[in-house]
Backbone and ligand atoms as CSV (ligand in chain L), in Angstrom:
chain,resi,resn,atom,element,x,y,z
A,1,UNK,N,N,78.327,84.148,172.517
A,1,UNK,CA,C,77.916,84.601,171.175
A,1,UNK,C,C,78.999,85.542,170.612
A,2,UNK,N,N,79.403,85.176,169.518
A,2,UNK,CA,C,80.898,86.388,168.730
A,2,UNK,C,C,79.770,87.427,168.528
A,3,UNK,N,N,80.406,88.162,168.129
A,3,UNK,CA,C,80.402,89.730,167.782
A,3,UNK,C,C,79.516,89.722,166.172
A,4,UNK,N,N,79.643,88.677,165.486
A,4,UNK,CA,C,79.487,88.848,164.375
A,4,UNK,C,C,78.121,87.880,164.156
A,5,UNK,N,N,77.603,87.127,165.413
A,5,UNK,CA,C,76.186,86.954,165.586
A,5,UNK,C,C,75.670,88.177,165.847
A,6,UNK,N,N,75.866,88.900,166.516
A,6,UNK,CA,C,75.105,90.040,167.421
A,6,UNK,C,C,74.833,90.900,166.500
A,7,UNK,N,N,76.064,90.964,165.383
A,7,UNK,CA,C,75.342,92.519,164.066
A,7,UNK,C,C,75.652,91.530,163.148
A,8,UNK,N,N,74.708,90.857,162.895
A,8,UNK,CA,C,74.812,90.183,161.364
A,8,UNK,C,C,74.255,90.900,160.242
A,9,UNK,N,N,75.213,90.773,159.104
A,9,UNK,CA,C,74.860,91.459,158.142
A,9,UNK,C,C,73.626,92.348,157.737
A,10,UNK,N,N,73.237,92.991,157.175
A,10,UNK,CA,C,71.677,93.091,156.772
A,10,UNK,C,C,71.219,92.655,155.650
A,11,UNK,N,N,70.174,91.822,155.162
A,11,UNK,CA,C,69.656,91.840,154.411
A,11,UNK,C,C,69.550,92.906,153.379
A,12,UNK,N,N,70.187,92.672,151.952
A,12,UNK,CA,C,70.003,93.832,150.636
A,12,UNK,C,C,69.439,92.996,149.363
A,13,UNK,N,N,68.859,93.743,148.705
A,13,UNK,CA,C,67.804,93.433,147.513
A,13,UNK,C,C,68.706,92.493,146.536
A,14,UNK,N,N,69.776,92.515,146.463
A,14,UNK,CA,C,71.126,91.549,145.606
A,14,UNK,C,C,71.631,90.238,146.339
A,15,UNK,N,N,71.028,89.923,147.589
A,15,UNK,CA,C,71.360,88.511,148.232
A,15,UNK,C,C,70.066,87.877,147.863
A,16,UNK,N,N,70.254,86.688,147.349
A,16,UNK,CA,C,69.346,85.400,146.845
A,16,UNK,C,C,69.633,84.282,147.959
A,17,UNK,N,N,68.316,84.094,148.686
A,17,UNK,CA,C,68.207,83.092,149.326
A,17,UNK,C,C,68.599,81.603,148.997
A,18,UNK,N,N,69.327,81.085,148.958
A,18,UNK,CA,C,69.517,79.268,148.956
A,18,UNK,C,C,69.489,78.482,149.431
A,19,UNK,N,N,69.427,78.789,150.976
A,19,UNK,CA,C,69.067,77.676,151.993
A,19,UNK,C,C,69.385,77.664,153.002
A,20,UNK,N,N,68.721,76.787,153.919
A,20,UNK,CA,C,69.240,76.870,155.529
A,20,UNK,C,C,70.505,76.936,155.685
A,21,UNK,N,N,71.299,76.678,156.770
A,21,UNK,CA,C,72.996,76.345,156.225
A,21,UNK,C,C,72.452,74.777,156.553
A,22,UNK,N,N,72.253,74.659,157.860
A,22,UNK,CA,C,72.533,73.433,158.339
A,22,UNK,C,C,72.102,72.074,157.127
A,23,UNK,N,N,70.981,72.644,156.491
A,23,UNK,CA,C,70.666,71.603,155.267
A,23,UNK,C,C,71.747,71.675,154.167
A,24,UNK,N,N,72.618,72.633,153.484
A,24,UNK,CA,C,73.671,72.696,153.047
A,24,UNK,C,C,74.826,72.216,153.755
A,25,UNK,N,N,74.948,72.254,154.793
A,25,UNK,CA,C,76.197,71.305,156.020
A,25,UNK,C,C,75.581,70.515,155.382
A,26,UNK,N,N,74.359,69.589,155.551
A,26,UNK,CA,C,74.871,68.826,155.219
A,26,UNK,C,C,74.585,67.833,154.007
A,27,UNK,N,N,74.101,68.337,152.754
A,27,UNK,CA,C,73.602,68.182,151.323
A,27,UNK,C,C,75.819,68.095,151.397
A,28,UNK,N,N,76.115,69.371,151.550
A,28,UNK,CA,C,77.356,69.562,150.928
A,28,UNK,C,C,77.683,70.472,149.882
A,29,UNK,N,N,76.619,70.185,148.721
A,29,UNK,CA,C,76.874,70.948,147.727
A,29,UNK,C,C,75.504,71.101,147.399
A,30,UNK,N,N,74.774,72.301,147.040
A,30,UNK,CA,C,73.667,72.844,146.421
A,30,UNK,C,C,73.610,73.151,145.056
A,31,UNK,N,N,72.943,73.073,144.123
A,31,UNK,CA,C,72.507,73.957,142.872
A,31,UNK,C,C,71.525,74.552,142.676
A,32,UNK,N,N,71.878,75.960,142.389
A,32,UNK,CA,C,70.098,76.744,142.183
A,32,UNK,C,C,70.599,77.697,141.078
A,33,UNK,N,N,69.305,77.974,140.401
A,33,UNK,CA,C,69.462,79.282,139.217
A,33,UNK,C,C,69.299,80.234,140.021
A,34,UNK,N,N,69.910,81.291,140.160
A,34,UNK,CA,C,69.561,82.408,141.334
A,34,UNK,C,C,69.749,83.312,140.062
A,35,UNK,N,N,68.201,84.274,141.196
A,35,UNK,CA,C,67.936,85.003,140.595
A,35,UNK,C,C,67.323,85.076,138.562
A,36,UNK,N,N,66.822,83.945,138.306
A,36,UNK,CA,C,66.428,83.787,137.070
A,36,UNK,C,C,67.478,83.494,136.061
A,37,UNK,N,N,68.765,83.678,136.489
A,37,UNK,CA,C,69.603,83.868,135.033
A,37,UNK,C,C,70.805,83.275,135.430
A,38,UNK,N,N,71.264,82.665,136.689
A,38,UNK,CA,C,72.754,82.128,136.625
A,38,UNK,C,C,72.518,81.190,137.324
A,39,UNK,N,N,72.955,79.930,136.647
A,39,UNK,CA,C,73.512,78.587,137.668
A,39,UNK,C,C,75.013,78.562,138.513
A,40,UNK,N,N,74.488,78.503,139.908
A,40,UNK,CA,C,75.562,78.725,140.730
A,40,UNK,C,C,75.395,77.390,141.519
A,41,UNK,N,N,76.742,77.261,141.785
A,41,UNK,CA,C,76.993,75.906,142.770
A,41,UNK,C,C,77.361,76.194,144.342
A,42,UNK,N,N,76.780,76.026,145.268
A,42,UNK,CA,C,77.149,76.632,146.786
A,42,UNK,C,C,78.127,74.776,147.192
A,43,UNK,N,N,79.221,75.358,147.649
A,43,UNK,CA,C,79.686,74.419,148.259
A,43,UNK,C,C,80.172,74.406,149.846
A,44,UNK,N,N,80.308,73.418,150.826
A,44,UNK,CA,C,80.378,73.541,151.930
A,44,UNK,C,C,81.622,72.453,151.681
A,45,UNK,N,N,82.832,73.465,152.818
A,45,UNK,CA,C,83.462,72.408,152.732
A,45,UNK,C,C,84.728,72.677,153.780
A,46,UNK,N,N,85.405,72.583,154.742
A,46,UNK,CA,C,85.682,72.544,156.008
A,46,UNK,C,C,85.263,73.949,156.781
A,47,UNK,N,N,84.261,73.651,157.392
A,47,UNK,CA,C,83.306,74.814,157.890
A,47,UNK,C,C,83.626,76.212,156.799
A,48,UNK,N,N,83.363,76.398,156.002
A,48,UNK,CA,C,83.441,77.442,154.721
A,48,UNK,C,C,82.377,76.948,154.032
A,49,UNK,N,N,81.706,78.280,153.505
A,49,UNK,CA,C,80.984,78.195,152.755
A,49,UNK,C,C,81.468,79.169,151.294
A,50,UNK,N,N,80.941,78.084,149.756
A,50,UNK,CA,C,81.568,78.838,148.461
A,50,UNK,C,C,80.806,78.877,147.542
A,51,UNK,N,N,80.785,79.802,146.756
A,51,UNK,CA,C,79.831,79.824,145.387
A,51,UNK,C,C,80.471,80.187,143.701
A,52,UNK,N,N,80.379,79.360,142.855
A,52,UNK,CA,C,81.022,79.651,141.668
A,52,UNK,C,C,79.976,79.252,140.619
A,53,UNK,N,N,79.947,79.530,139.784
A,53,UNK,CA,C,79.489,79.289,138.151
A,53,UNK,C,C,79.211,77.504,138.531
A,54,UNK,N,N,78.334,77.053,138.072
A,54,UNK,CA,C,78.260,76.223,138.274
A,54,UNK,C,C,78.932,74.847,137.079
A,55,UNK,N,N,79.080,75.649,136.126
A,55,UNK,CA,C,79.631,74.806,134.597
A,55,UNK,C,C,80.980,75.219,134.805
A,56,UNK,N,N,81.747,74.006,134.326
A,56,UNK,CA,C,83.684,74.587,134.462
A,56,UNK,C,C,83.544,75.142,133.057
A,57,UNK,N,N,84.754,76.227,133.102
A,57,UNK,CA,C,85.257,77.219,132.150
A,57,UNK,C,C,85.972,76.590,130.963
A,58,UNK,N,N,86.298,75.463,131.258
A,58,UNK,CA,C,86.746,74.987,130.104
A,58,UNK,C,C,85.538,74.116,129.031
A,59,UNK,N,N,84.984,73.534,128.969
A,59,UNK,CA,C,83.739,73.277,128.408
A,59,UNK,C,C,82.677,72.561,128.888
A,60,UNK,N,N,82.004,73.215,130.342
A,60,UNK,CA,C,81.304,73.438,130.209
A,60,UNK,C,C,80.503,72.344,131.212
A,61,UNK,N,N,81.242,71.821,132.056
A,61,UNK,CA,C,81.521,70.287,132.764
A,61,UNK,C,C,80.553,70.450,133.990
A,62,UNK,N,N,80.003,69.583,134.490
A,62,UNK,CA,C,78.883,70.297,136.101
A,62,UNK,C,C,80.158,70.423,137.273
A,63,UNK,N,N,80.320,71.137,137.611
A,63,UNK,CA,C,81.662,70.692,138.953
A,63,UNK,C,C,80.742,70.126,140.219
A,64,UNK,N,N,79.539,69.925,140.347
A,64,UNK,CA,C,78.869,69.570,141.341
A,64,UNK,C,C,79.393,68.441,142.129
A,65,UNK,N,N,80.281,67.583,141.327
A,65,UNK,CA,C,80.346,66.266,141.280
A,65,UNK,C,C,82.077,66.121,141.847
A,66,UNK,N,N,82.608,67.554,141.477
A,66,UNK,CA,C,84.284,67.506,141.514
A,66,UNK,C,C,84.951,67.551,142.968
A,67,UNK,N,N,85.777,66.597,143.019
A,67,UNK,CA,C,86.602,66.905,144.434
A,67,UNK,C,C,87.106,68.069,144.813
A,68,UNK,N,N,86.977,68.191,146.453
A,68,UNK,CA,C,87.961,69.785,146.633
A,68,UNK,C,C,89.333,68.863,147.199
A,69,UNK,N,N,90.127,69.660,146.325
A,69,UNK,CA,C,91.219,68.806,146.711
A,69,UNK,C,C,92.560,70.453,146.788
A,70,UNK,N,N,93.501,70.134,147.644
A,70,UNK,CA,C,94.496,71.546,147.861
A,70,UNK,C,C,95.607,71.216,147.121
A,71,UNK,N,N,95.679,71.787,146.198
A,71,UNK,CA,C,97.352,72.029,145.590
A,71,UNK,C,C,97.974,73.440,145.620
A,72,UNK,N,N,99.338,72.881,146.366
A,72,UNK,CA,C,100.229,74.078,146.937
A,72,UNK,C,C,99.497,75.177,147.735
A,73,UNK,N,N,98.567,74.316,149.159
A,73,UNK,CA,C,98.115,75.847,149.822
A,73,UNK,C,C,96.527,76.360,149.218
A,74,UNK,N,N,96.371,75.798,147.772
A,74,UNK,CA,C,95.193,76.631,147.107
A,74,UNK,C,C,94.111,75.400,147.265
A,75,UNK,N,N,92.479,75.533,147.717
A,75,UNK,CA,C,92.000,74.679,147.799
A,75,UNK,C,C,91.122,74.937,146.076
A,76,UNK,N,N,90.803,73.694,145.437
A,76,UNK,CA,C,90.223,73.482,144.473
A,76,UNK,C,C,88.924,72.789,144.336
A,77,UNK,N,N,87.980,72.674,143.486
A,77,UNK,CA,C,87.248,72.276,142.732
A,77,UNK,C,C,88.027,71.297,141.703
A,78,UNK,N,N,87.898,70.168,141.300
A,78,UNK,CA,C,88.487,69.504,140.765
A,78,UNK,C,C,87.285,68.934,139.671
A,79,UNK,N,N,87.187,69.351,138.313
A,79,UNK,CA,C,86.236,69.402,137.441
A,79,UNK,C,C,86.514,67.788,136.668
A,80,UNK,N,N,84.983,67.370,137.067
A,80,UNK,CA,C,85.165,65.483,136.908
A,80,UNK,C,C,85.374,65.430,135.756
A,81,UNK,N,N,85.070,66.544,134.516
A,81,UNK,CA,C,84.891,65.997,132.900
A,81,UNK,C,C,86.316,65.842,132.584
A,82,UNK,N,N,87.399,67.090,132.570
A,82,UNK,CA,C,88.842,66.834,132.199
A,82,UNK,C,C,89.792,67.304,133.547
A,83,UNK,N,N,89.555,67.028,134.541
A,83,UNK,CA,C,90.644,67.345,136.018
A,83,UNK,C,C,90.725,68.744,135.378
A,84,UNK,N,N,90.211,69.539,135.134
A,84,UNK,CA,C,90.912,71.052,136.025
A,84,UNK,C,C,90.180,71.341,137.071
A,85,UNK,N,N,91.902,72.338,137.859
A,85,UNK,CA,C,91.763,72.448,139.135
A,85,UNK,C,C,90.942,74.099,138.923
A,86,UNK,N,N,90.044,74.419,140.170
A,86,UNK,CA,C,89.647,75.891,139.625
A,86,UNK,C,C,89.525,75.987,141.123
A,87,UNK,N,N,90.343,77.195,141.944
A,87,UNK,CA,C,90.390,77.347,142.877
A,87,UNK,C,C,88.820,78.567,143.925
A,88,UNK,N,N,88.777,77.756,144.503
A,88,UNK,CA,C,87.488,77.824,145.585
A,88,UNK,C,C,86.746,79.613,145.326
A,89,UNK,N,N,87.670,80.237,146.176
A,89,UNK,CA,C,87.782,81.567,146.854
A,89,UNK,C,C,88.052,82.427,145.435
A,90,UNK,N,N,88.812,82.299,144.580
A,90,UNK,CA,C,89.432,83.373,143.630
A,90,UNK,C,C,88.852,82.626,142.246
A,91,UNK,N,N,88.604,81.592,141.706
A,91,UNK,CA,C,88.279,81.235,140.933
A,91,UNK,C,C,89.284,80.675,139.900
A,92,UNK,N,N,90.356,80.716,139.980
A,92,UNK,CA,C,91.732,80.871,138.889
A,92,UNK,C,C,91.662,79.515,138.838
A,93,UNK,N,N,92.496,79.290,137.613
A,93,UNK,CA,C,92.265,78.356,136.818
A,93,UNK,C,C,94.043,77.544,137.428
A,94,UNK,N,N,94.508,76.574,137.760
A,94,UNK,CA,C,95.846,76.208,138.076
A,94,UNK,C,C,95.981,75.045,136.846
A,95,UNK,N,N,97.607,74.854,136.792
A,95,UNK,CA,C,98.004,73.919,136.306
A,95,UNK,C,C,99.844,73.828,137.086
A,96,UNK,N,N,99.535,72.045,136.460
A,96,UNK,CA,C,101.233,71.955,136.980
A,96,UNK,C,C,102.415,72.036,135.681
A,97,UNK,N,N,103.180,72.900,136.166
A,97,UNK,CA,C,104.315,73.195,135.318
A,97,UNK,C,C,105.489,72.733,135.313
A,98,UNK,N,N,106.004,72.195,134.125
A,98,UNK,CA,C,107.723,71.676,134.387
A,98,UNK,C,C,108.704,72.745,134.548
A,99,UNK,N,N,109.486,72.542,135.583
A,99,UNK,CA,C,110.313,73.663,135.877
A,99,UNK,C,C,111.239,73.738,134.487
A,100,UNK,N,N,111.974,72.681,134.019
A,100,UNK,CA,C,112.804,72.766,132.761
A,100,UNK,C,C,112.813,71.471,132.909
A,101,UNK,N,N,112.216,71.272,131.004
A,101,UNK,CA,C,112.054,69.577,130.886
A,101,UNK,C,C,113.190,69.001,130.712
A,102,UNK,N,N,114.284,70.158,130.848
A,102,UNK,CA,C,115.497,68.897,130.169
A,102,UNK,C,C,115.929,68.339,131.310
A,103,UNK,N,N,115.724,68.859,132.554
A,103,UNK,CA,C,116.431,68.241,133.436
A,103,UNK,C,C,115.108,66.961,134.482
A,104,UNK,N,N,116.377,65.765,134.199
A,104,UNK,CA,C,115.348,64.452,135.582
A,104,UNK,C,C,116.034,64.417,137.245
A,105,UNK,N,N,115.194,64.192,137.505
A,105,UNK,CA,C,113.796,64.146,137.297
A,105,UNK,C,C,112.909,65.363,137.280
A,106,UNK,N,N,112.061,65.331,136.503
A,106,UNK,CA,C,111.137,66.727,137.001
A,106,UNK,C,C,110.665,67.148,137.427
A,107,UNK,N,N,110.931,68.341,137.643
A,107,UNK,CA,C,110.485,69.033,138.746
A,107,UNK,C,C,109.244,69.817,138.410
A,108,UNK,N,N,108.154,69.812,139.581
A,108,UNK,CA,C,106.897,70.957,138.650
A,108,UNK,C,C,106.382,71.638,139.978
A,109,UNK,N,N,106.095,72.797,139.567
A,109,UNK,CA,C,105.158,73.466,140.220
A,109,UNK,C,C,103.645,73.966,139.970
A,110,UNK,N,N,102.955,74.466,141.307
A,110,UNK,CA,C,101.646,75.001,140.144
A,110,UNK,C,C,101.607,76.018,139.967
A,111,UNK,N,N,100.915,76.247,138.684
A,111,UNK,CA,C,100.642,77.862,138.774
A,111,UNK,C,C,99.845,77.904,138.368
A,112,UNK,N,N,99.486,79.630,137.881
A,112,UNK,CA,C,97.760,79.542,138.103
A,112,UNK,C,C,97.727,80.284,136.423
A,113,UNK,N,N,96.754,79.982,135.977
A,113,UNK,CA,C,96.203,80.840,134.422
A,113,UNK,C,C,95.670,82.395,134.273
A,114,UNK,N,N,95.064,82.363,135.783
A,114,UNK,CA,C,94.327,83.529,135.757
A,114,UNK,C,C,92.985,83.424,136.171
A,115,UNK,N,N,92.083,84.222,135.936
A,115,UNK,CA,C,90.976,84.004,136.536
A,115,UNK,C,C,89.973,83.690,135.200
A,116,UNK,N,N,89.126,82.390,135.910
A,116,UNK,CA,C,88.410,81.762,134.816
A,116,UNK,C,C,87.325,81.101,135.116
A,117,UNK,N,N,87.430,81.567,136.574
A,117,UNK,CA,C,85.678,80.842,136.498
A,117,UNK,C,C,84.859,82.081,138.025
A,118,UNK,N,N,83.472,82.454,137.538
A,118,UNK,CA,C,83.189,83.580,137.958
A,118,UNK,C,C,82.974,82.882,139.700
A,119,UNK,N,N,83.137,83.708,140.661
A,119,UNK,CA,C,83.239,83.566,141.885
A,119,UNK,C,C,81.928,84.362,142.378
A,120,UNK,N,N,80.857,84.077,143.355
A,120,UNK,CA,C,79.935,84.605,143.935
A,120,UNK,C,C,80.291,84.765,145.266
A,121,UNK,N,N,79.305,85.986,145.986
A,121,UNK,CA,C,79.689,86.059,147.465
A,121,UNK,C,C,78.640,85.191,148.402
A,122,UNK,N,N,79.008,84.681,149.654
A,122,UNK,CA,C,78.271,84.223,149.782
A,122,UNK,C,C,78.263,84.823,151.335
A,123,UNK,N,N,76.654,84.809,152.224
A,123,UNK,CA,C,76.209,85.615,153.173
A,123,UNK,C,C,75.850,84.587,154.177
A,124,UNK,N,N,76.269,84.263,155.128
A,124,UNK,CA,C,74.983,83.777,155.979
A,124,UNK,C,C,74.259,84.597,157.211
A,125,UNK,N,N,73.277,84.678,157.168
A,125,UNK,CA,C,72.445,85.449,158.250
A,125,UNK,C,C,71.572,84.737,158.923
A,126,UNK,N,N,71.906,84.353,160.131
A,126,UNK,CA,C,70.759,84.147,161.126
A,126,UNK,C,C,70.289,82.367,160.536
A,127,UNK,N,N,71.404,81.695,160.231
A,127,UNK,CA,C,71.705,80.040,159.628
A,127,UNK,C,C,70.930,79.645,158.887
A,128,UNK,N,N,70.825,81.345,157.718
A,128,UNK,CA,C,69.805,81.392,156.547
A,128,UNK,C,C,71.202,81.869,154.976
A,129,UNK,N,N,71.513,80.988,154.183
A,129,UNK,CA,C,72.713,81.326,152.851
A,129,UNK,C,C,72.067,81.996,152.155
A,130,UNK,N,N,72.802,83.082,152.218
A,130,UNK,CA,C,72.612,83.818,150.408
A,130,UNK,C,C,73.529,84.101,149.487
A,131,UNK,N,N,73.131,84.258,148.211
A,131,UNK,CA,C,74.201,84.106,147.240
A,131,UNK,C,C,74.068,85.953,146.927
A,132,UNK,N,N,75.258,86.648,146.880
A,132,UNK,CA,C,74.648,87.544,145.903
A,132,UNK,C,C,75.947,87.147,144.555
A,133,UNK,N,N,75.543,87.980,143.288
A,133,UNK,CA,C,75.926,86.988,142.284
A,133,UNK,C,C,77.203,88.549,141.518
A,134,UNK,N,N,78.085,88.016,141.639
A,134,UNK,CA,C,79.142,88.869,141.041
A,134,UNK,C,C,79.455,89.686,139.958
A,135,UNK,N,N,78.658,90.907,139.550
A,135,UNK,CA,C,78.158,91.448,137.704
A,135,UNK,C,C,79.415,92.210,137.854
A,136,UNK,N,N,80.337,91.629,138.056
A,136,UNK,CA,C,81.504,92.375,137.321
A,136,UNK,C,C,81.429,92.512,135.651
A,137,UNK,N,N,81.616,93.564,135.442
A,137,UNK,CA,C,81.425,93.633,134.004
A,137,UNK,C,C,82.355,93.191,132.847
A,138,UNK,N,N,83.548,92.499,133.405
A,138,UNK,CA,C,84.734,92.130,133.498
A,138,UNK,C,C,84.659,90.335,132.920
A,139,UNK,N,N,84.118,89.887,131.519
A,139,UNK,CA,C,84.210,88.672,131.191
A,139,UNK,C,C,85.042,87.981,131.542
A,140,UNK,N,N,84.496,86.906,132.103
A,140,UNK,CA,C,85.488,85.379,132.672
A,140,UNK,C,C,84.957,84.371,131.820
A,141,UNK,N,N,85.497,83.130,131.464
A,141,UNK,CA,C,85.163,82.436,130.674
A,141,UNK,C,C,84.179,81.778,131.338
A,142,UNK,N,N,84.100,81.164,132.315
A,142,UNK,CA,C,82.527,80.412,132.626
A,142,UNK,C,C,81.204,81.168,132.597
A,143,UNK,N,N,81.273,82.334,132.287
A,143,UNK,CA,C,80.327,83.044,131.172
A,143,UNK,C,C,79.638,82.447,130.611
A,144,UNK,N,N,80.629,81.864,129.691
A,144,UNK,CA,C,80.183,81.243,128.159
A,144,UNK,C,C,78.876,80.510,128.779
A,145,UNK,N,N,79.246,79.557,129.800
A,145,UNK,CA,C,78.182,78.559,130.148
A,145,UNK,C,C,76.697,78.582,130.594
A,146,UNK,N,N,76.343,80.206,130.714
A,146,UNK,CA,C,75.239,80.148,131.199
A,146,UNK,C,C,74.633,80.776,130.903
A,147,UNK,N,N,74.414,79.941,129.664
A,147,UNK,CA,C,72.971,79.908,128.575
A,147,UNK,C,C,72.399,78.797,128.477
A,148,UNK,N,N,70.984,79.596,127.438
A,148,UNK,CA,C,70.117,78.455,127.985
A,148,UNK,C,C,70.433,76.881,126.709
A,149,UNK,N,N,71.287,77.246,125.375
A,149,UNK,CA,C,72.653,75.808,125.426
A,149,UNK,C,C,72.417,75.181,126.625
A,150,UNK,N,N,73.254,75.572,127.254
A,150,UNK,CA,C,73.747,74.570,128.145
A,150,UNK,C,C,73.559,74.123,129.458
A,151,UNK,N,N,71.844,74.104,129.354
A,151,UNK,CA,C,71.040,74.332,130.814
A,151,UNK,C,C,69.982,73.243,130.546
A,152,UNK,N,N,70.937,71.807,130.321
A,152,UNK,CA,C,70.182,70.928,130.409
A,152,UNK,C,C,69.748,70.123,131.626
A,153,UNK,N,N,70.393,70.779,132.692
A,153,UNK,CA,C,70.032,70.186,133.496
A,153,UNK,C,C,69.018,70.726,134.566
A,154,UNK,N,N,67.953,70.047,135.011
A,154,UNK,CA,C,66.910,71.326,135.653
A,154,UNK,C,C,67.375,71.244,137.118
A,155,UNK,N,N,67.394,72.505,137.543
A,155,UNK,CA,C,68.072,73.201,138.934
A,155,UNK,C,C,66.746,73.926,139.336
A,156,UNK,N,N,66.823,73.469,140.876
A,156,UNK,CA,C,65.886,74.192,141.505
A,156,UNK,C,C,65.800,75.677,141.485
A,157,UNK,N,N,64.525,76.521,141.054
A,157,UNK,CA,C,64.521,77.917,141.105
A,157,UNK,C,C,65.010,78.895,142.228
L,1,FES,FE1,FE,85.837,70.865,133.164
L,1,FES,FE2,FE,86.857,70.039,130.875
L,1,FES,S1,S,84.820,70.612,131.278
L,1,FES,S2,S,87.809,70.173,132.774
């Protein structure tokens, strides 16, 4: 048994229950409104567990559906409506850049926009997930998305 079975976290009034893990192993990806007011997406995905806004930052897209795919090192969310990449852990928004278009062939790298889609923490205790939900007071654009606009889709409470 590690060290980090033996003192697992404690339970605090700001972690929202979402589910067993092992039923998230193996669903893959979860959606729940936690806590009454935010749609969050829990994703599982090489033994890691992740939680973000559940609508992409750009308008508004379900990422439930999006590949995790790694560009340069950064693993992503890959948003099915228009391919943006929105990275797992930090949330930042990437794109690929031409190093200088005048020269062929071109060359690109990625880089990142910044941060643009809100990131949650996520807990497991005793192979029980919780979300607690990130109130940085600090606007990110997948904000925008979670209202009740754009909450056509019904998510388990
Ligand atoms: Fe996600 Fe456009 S809504 S890329």
């Amino acid at each position: 048994m590690s060290s980090q079975e033996e003192n697992p976290p404690c339970l605090t009034p700001d972690m929202h229950f979402i589910g067993k893990k092992a039923d998230i192993v193996k669903a893959g990806r979860v959606t729940m409104r936690v806590n009454g007011c935010r749609d969050v997406l829990v994703v599982y995905h090489q033994e890691k567990l992740y939680a973000l806004d559940l609508r992409c930052y750009h308008a508004g897209g379900l990422l439930q559906d999006g590949d995790i795919e790694d560009f340069n090192g950064r693993l992503c969310i890959v948003c099915p409506c228009h391919k943006y990449k929105i990275t797992l852990t930090e949330g930042e928004g990437l794109y690929e850049a031409v190093d200088n278009p005048t020269i062929r062939p071109l060359k690109t790298q990625w880089r990142s926009k910044g941060l643009k889609q809100r990131i949650h923490k996520v807990t497991e205790v005793s192979g029980d997930v919780y979300v607690t939900l990130n109130d940085s007071s600090e606007a990110i654009e997948s904000d925008v998305y979670q209202t009740e606009k754009y909450r056509t889709v019904s998510l388990d409470a």
